[in-house]
C-alpha positions in Angstrom: -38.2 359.0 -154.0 -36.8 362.3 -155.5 -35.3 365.2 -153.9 -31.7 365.9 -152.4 -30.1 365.8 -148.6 -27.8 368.1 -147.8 -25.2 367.5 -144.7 -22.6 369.9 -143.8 -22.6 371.2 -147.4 -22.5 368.2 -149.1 -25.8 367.2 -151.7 -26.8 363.6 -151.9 -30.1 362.1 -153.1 -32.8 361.7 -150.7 -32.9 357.8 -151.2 -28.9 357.3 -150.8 -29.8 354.2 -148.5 -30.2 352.2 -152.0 -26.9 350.6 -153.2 -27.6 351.6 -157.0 -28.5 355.1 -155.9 -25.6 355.5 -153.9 -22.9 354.3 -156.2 -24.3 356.9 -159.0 -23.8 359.4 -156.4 -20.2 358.4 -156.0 -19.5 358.8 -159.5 -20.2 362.5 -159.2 -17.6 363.3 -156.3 -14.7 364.7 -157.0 -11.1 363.5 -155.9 -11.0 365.7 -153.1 -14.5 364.9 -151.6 -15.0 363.0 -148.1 -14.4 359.4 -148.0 -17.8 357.6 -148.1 -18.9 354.4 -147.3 -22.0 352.2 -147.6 -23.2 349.0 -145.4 -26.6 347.5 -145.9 -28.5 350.5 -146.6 -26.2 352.7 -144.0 -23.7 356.0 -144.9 -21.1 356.5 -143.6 -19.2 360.1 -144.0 -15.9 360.9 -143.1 -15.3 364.2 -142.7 -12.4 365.1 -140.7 -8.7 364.9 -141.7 -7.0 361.7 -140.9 -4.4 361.8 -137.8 -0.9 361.8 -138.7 0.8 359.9 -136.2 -1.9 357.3 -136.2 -3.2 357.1 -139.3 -1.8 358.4 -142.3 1.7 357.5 -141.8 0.8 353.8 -141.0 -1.4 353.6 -143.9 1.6 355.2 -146.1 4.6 352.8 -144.5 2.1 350.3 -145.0 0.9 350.8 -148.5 4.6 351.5 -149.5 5.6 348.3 -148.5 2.8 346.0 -149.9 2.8 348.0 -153.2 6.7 346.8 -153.8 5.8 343.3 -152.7 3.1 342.9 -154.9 5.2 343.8 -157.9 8.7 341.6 -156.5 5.5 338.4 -156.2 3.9 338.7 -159.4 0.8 337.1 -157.9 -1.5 340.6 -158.2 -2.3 344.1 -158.2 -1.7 346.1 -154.9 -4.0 349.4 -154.5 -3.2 351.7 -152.0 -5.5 354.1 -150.2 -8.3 355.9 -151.7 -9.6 352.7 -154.0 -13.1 352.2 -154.5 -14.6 348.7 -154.2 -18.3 347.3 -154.7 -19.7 344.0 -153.5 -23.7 343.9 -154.6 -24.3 340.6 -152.3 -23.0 341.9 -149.0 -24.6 345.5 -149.4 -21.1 346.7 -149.3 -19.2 349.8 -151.3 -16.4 351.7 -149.6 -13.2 353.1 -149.7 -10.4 350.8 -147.7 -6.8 351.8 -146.6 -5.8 349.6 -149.2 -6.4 346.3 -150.4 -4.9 343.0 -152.7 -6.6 341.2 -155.9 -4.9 338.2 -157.2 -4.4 337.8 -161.2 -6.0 334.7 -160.8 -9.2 336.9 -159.3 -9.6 339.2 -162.0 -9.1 336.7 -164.6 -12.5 334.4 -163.2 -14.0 337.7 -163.7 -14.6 337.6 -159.5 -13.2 341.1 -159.9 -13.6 343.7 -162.6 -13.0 347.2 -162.8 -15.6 349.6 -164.0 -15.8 353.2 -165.7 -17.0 356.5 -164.5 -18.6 356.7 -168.1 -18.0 355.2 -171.2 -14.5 356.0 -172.2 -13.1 356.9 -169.3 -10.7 355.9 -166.7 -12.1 353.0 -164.0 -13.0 354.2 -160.8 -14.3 351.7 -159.2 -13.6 347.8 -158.4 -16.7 345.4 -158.0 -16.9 342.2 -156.9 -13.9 341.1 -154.3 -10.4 341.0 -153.3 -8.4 338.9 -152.0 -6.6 341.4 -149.2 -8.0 344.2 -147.5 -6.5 346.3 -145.1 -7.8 348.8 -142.5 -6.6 351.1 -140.1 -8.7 352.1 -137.3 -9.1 355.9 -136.2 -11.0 357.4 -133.8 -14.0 358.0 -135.9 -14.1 354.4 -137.3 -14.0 352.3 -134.8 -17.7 350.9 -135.2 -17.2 350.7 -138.7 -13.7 348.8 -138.7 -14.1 346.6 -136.4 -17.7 345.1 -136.4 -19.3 346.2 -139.5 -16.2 345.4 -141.8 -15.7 342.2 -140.2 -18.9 341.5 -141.4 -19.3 343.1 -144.5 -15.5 342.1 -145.9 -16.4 338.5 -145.2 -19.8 338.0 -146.5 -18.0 340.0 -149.7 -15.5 336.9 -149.9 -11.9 338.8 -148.6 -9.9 336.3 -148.4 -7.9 337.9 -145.7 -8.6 341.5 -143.3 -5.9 343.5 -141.8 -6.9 346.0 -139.3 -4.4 347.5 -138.0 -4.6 349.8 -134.8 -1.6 352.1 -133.2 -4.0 355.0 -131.0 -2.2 353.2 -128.1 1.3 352.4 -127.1 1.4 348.9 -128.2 0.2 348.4 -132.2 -2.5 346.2 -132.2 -2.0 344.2 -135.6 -4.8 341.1 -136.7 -4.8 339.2 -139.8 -8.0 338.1 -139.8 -8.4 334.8 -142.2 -12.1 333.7 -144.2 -12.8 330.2 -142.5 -16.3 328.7 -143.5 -18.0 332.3 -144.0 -16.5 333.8 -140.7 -13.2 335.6 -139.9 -10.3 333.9 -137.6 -7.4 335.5 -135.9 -4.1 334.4 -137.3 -2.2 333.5 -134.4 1.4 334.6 -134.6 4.4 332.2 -134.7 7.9 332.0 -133.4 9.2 336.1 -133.0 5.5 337.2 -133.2 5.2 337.4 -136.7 1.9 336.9 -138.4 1.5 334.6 -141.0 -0.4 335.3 -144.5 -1.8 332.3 -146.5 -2.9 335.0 -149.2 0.8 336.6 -149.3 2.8 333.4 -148.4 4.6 335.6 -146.4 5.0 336.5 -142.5 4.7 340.0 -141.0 5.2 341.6 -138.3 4.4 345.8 -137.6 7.3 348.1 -135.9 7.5 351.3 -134.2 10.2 354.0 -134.4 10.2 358.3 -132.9 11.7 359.6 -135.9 13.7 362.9 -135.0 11.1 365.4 -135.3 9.5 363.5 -132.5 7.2 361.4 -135.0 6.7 358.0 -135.1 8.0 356.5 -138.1 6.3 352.5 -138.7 7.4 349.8 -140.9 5.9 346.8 -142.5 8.5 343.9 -141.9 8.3 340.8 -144.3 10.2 337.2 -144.3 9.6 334.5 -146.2 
């Protein structure tokens, strides 16, 4: 089918509910375009800015934390927010909060990085990780917590962090691949969670910074 859609201002092909289709679309947004997201023939658009106290300063404290972890292990490459990763068998290409690929992963060639175009920079991941991490916001509640369970596990993640702090207590889940299906972690001694994937244990904290925001951090122990 030719022709173009156009939704508040923004031009996509008429048959965006094809993977292929939607992916060349991608790869003509700029930096600074809405976050997109695709599940089994389904688009998703975010449109509205993050929230601050919820959102974006978790996904930072988080990121910040994981990114020097990653490097201090050896074990992989941490990306942080604004990634984009493919999987063609689970009808799955989106943008996570951030997410973890082993060497060992990209060297069996289970994930590869691709190109915009030939000769330039790589955009996109495809295939899987082996850490994914979201953080839930008002808008993406569906999305995070049913379709992502899904799709993240059926795309072979070995491990799902959704993360959720719109209410007073933080609601943090490591959810582990067991036979094709996600699992809870259940927390030990102190509440920490344990990570087969990290070989770590976290746990998620909570601080009112003085300009009266909160201020979170990512706590690790081996």
């Amino acid at each position: 089918m030719s022709g173009t859609l156009t939704i508040d201002g923004l031009v996509m092909p008429a048959d965006i509910s094809r993977l292929e289709t939607f992916r060349a679309w991608v790869r003509t947004l700029g930096e600074n375009a809405p976050r997109v997201h695709f599940s089994n023939g389904s688009v998703w658009i975010e449109m509205s800015p993050q929230n601050y106290q919820t959102h974006l300063i978790m996904v930072d404290a988080i990121n910040a934390q994981l990114q020097v972890l990653s490097r201090d292990l050896g074990t992989g490459k941490y990306f942080g927010d604004g990634g984009w990763l493919t999987n063609d068998s689970a009808g799955l290409s989106t943008e996570p909060d951030g997410f973890l690929v082993l060497w060992e992963t990209l060297r069996s060639s289970e994930a590869r990085l691709v190109p915009r175009a030939e000769g330039e920079g790589s955009i996109e991941l495809v295939g899987r990780g082996d850490m994914v991490l979201e953080v839930v916001s008002d808008s993406s509640v569906h999305k995070d917590t049913v379709e992502l369970i899904r799709d993240y596990a059926a795309a072979g993640f070995r491990e799902y962090w959704l993360v959720d702090a719109r209410e007073e207590k933080i609601a943090f889940r490591i959810l582990a691949l067991r036979d094709g299906e996600y699992e809870d972690v259940s927390p030990v001694a102190g509440g920490w969670l344990p990570s087969a994937v990290w070989g770590r244990r976290f746990k998620l904290v909570r601080e009112i910074d003085p300009a009266g925001l909160p201020s979170y951090d990512l706590l690790v122990e081996s």
